[in-house]
C-alpha positions as a printed NumPy array, in Angstrom:
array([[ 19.344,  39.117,   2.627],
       [ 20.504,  42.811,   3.173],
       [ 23.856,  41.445,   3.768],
       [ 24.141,  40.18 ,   0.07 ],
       [ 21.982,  42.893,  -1.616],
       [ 24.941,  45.279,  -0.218],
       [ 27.29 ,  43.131,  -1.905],
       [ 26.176,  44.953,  -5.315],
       [ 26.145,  48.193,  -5.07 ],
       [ 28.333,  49.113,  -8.462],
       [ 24.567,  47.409,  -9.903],
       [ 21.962,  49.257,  -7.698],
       [ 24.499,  52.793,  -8.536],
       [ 24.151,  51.829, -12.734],
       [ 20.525,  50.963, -12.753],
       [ 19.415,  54.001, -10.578],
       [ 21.042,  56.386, -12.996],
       [ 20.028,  56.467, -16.042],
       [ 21.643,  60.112, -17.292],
       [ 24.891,  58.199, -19.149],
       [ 22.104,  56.287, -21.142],
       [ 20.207,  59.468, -22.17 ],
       [ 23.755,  61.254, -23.183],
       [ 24.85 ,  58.58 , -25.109],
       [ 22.599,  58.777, -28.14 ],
       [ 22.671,  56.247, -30.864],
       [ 25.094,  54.408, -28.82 ],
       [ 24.788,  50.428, -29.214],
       [ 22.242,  48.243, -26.787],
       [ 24.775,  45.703, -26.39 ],
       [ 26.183,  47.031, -23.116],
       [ 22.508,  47.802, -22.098],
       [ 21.444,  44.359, -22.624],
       [ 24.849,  43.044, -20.927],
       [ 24.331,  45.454, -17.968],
       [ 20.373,  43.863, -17.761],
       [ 21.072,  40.392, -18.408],
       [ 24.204,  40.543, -15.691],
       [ 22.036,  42.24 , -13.302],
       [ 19.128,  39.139, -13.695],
       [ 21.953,  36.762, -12.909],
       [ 22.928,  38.387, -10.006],
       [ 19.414,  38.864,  -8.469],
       [ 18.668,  35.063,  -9.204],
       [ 22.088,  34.337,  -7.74 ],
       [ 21.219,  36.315,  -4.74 ],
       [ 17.906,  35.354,  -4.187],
       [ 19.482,  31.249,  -4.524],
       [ 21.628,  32.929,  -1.824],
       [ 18.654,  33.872,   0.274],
       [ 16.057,  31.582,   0.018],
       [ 19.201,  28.728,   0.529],
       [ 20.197,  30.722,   3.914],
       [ 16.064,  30.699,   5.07 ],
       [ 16.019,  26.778,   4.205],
       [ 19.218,  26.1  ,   6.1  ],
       [ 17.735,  27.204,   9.559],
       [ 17.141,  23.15 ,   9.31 ],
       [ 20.9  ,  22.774,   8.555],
       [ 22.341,  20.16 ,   6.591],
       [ 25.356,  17.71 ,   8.071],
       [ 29.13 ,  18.572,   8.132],
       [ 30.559,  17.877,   4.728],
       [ 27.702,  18.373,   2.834],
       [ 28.992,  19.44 ,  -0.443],
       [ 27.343,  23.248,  -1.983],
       [ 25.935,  22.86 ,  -4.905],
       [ 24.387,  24.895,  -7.73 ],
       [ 21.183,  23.982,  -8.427],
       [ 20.832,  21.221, -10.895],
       [ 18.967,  21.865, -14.422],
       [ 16.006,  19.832, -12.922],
       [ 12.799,  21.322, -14.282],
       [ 10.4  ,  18.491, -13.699],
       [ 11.295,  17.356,  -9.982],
       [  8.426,  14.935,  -8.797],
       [  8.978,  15.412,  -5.454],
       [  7.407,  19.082,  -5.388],
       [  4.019,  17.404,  -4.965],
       [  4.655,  15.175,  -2.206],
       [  6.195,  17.889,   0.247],
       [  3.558,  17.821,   2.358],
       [  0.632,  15.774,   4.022],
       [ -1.634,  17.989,   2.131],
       [ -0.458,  18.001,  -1.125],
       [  0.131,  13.882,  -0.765],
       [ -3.437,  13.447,   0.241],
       [ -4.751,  15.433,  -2.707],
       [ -2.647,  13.843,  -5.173],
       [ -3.161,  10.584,  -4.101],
       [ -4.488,   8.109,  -6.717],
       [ -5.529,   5.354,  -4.666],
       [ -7.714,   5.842,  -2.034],
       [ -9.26 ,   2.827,   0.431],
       [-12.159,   2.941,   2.872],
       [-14.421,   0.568,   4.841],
       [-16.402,   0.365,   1.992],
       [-14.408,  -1.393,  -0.065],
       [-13.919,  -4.553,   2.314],
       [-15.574,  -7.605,   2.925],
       [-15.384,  -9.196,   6.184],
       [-15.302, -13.355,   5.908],
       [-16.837, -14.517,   8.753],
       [-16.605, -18.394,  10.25 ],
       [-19.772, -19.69 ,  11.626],
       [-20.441, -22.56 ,  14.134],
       [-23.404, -24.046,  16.117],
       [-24.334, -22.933,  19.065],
       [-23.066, -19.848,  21.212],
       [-19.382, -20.474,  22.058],
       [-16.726, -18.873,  20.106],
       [-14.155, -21.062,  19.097],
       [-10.347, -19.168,  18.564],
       [ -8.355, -20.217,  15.214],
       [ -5.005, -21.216,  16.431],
       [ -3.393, -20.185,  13.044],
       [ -4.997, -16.809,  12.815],
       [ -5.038, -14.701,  15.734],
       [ -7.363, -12.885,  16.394],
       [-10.11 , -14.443,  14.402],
       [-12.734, -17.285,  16.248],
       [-15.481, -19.026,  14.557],
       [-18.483, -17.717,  16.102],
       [-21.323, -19.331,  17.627],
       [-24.393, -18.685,  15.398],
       [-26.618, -17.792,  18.519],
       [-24.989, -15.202,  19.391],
       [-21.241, -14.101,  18.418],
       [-22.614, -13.923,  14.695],
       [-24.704, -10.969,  15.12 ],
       [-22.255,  -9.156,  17.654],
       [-19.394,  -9.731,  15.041],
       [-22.082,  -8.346,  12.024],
       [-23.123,  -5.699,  14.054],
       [-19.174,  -4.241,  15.329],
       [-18.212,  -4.504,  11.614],
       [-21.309,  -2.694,  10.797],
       [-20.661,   0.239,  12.857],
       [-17.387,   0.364,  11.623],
       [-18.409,   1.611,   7.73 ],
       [-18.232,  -2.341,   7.385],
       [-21.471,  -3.23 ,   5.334],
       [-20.413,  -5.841,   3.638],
       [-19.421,  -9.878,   4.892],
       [-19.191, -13.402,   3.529],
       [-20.338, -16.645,   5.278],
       [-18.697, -19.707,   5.814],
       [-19.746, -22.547,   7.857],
       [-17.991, -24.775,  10.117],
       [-20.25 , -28.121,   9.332],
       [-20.643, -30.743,  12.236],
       [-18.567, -33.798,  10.67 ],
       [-21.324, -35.988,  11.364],
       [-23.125, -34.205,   8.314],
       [-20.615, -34.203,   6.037],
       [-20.808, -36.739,   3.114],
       [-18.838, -37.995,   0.245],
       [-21.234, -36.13 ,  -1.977],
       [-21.818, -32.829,   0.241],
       [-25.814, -32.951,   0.064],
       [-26.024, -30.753,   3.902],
       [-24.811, -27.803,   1.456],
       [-28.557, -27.461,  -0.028],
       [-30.432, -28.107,   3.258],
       [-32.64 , -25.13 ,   3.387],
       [-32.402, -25.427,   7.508],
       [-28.165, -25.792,   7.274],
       [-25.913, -23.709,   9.141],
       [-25.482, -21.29 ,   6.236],
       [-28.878, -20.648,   5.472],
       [-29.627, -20.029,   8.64 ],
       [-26.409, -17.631,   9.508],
       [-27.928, -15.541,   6.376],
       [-31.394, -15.068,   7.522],
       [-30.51 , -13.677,  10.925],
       [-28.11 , -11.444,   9.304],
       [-30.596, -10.232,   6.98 ],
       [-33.37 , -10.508,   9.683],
       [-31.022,  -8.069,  12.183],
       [-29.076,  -5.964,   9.78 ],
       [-31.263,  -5.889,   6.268],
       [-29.021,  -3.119,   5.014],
       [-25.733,  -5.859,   5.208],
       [-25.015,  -7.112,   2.267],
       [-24.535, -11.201,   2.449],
       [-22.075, -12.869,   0.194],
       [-22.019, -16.879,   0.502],
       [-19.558, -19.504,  -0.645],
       [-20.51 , -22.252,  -3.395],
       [-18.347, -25.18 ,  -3.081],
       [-18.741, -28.731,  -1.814],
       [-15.699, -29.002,   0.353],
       [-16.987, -27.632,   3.838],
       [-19.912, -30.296,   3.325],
       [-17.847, -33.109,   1.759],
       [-16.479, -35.597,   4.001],
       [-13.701, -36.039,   1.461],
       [-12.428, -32.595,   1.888],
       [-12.648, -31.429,  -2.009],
       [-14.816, -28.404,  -3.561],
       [-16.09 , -31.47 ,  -6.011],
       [-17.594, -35.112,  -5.73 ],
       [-14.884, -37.559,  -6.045],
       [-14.996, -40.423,  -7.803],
       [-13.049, -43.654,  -6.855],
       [-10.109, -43.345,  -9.117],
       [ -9.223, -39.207,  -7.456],
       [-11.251, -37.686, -10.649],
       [-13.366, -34.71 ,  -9.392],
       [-16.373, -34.539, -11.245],
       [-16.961, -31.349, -13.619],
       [-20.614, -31.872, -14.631],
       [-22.511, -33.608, -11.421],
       [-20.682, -31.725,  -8.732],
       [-22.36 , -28.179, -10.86 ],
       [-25.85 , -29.645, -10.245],
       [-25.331, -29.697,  -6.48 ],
       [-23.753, -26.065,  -6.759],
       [-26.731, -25.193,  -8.806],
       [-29.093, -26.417,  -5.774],
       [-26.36 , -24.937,  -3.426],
       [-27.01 , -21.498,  -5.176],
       [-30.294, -21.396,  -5.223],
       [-31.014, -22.662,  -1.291],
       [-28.488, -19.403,  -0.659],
       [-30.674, -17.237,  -2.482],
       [-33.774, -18.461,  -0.673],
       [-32.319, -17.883,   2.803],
       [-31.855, -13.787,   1.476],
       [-28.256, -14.453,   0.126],
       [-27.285, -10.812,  -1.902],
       [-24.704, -12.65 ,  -3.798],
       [-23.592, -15.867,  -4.158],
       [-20.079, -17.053,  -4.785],
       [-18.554, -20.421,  -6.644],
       [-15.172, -20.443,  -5.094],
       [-15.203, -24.516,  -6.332],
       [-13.363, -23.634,  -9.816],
       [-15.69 , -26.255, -11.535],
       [-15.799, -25.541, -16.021],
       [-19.08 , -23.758, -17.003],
       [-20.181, -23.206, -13.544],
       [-21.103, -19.733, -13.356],
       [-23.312, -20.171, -16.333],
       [-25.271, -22.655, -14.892],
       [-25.512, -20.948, -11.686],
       [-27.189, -18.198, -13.389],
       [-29.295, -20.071, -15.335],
       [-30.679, -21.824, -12.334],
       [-30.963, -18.633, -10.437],
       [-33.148, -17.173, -12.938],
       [-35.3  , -20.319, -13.762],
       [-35.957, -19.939,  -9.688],
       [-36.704, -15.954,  -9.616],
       [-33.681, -14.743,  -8.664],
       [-32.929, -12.642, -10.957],
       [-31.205,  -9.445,  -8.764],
       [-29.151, -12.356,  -7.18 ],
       [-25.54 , -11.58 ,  -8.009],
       [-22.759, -14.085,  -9.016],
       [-19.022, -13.328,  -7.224],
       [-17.169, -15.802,  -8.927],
       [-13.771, -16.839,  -7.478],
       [-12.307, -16.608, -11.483],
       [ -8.653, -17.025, -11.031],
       [ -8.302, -19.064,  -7.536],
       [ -4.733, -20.282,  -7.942],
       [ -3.611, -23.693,  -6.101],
       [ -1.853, -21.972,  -3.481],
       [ -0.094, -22.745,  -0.057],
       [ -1.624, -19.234,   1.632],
       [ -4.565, -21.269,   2.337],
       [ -3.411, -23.569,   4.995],
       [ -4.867, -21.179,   7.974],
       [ -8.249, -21.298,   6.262],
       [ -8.807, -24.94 ,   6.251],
       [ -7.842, -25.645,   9.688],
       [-10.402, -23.138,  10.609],
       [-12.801, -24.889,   8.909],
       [-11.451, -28.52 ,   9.065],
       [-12.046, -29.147,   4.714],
       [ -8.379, -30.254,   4.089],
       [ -8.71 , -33.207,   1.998],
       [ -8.666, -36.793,   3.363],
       [ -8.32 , -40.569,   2.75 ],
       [-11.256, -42.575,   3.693],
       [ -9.852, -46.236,   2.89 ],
       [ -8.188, -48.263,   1.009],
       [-10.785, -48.501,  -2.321],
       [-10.872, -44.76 ,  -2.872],
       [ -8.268, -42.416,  -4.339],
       [ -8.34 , -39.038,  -2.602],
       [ -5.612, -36.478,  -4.584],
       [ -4.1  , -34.834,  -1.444],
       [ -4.083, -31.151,  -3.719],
       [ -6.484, -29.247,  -5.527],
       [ -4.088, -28.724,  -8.673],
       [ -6.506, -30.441, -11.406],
       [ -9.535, -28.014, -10.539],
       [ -7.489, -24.803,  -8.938],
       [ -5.294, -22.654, -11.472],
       [ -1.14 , -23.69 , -11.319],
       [  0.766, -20.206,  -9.778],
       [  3.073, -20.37 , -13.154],
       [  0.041, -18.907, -15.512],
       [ -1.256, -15.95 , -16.087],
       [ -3.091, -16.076, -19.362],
       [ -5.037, -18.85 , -18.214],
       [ -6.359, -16.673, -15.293],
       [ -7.269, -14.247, -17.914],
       [ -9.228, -16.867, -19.968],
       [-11.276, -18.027, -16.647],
       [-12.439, -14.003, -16.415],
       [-13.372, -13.917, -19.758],
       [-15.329, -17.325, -19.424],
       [-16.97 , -15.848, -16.066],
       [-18.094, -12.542, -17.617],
       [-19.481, -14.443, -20.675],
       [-21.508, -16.596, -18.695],
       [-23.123, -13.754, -16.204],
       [-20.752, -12.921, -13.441],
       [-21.386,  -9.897, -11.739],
       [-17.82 ,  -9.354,  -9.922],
       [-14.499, -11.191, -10.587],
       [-12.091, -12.477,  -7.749],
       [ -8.523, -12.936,  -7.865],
       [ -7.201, -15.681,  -5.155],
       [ -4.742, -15.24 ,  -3.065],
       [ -4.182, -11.199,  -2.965],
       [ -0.728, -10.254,  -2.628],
       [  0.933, -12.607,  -4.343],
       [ -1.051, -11.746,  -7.743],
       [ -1.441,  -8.536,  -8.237],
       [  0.125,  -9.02 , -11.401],
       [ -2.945, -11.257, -12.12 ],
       [ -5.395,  -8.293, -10.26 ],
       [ -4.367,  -5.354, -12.761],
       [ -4.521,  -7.72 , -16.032],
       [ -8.099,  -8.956, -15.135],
       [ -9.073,  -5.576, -14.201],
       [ -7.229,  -4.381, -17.651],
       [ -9.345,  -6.491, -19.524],
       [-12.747,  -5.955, -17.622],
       [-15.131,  -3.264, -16.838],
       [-17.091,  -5.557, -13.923],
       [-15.582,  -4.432, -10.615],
       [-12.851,  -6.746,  -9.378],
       [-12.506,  -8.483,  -5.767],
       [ -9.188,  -9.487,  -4.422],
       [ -9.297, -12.347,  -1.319],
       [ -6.366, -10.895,   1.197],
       [ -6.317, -14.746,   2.012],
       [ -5.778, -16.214,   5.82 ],
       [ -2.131, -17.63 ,   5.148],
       [ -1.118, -13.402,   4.299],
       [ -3.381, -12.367,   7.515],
       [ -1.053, -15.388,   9.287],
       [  1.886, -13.795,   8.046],
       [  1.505, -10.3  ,   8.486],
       [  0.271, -11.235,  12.351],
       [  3.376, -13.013,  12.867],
       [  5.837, -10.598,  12.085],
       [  4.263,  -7.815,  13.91 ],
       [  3.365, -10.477,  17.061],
       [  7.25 , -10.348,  16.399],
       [  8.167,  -7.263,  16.109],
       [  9.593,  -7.473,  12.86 ],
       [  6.616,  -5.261,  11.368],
       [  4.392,  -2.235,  12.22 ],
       [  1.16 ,  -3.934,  11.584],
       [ -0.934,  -1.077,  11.344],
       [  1.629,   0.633,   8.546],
       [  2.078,  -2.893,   7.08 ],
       [ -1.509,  -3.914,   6.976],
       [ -2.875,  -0.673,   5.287],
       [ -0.382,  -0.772,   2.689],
       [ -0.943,  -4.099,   1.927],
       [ -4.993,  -3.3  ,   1.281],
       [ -4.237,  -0.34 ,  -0.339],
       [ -1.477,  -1.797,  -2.915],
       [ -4.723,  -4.436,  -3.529],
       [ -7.12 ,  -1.534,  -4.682],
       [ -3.996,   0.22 ,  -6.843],
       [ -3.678,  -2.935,  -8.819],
       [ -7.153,  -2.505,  -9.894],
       [ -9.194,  -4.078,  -6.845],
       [-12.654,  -2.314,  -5.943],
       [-13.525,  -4.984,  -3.47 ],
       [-11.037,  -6.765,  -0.705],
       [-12.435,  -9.982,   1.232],
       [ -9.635,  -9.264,   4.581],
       [ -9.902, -10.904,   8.136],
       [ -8.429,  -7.582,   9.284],
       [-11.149,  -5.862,   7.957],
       [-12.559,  -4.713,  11.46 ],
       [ -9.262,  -3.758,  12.362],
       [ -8.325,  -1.852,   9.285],
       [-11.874,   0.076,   9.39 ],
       [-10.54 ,   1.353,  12.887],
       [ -6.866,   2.484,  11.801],
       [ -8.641,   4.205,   8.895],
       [-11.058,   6.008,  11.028],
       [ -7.661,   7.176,  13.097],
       [ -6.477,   8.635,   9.706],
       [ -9.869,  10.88 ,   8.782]])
């Protein structure tokens, strides 16, 4: 710096004297305002000079080219110099408390590992239910959905175990809300972990899946969830006008402050593949007198459309539901930001198991850091307009957070 103030000493010598400006009266201003204006220059020029030379302690590579400074007067990047100033500005921000952890449940006490996602079991409902509950718990985790692992000798072609008031789901909601009352207990509504034919619906001979009788056993499906202490319940089954009549028939039965999560725009995907071996609800033939579609695609919404997913919302909200899901995650946040565009009711997002397969197979890999990979993919979830993200690495992304505070 003293180095290049020295360079200008003609301009410190003019602008320390004034006596040839005081002699020169009525003389014009122009070579005042030329000596000013040239000494501004100079001082910018020199402090460029200066605060350049203090930057370039952390020096730039042979055959960088110098530059002037470019006419930039909006440069973004000013506010994300710094951990600080990134945190602050930040416009997205994720926590435990905006995850749902889905939780498989089996008889008895033995954990049972999912070959497809690792990492994950179905628990034993004596025991590994309440330890899994309880670990998410103390991780900020408050929040978890149930779903059951039904003995096959209880499944039938018309699902009826999925209203028994003593079934494996009932029961895994008590003893949550017996241990943990504070825990709030989503459920799933759909036939197809009861039905021996592996479809959300009842099937009728010919592969139709039938709208109007398969809602009266979600109704009754509903409403046993609700007994058993159920905070919300959730239709995943994609069945016309069944949200409507869930309410109704949660009303008629006093369950009023029940709410209604309703799976609105569950696409027909191929992320789901994990999930159904876990629970063993892919659909199957029984014989040769009954048509059994092998795909979901005339109850689940086709991946081309979009407007239609916005049409199911609508038809959700109108008929009482309390939250809205998109289904898969990742794949649809398009589908995420123009539900939550539309709506004011908060908006879930299911991080489904084929993405948790995925992610854990790259990083098992090494092709991806799975904590940096994992996080980002929750938190681009909640900037497409998700408050609420149903994630098997919930537990896992409640700890990496807790790292970060």
């Amino acid at each position: 710096w003293s180095a290049a103030v020295e360079a200008a000493p003609a301009t410190r010598s003019r602008l320390a004297d004034p006596g040839p400006r005081r002699a020169a009266a009525g003389c014009s201003v122009v070579p005042l305002a030329a000596l000013v204006f040239g000494f501004l220059d100079r001082r910018r020029r020199l402090r460029g000079c200066a605060v350049r030379l203090g930057a370039s302690r952390a020096r730039a590579p042979e055959g960088t080219p110098v530059v002037e400074p470019l006419p930039i007067p909006k440069r973004p990047r000013r506010n994300r110099r710094s951990p600080v100033m990134r945190e602050m500005f930040a416009e997205t921000r994720l926590s435990p408390a905006n995850l749902i952890l889905p939780i498989f449940v089996q008889e008895g006490e033995a954990d049972t590992p999912i070959a497809a996602m690792p990492g994950v079991s179905r628990v034993g409902i004596d025991s590994g239910l309440l330890r899994e509950v309880r670990e998410a718990r103390a991780l900020g985790i408050k929040s978890v959905v149930i779903f059951p692992k039904t003995p096959e000798e209880l499944k039938t072609p018309t699902g009826e175990e999925s209203f028994n008031s003593q079934g494996l789901a009932q029961r895994a909601i008590r003893s949550i809300k017996k241990e943990f009352p504070d825990v709030v207990v989503y459920t799933d509504v759909a036939l197809d972990p009861y039905n021996s034919l592996g479809h959300d619906g009842i099937v009728r001979s010919d592969g139709v899946i039938l709208n109007d009788e398969t809602i009266a056993f979600l109704c009754r499906q509903a409403v046993s969830q609700a007994e058993a202490g159920a905070d919300y319940v959730s239709p995943s089954d994609m069945m016309d006008g069944r949200v409507g009549a869930i309410r109704a028939a949660l009303d008629a039965s006093g369950f009023t402050d029940v709410g209604i999560m309703a799976y609105s725009a569950k696409y027909a995907s191929a992320f789901y593949g994990p999930f159904r071996e876990a629970l063993d609800s892919n659909p199957r033939m029984p014989d040769e007198d009954w048509t059994v579609p092998s795909g979901k695609q005339t109850y689940q919404q086709n991946p081309a459309n979009w407007r239609e997913a916005l049409m199911e919302a609508r038809l959700d909200e109108e008929e009482g539901a309390d939250i809205l899901m998109v289904k898969p995650g990742m794949p649809y946040l398009d589908i995420i930001r123009a539900i939550h565009e539309q709506s004011d009711l908060p908006i879930a997002a299911y991080h489904v198991s084929g993405e948790y397969a995925m992610l854990k197979a790259a990083a098992q890999n090494a092709m991806l850091d799975e904590k940096a990979a994992v996080l980002e993919s929750l938190l681009c979830l909640r900037r497409a307009g998700a408050t609420v993200i149903l994630t098997y690495y919930a537990k896992q992304a409640a700890k990496w957070l807790g790292e970060q505070a």
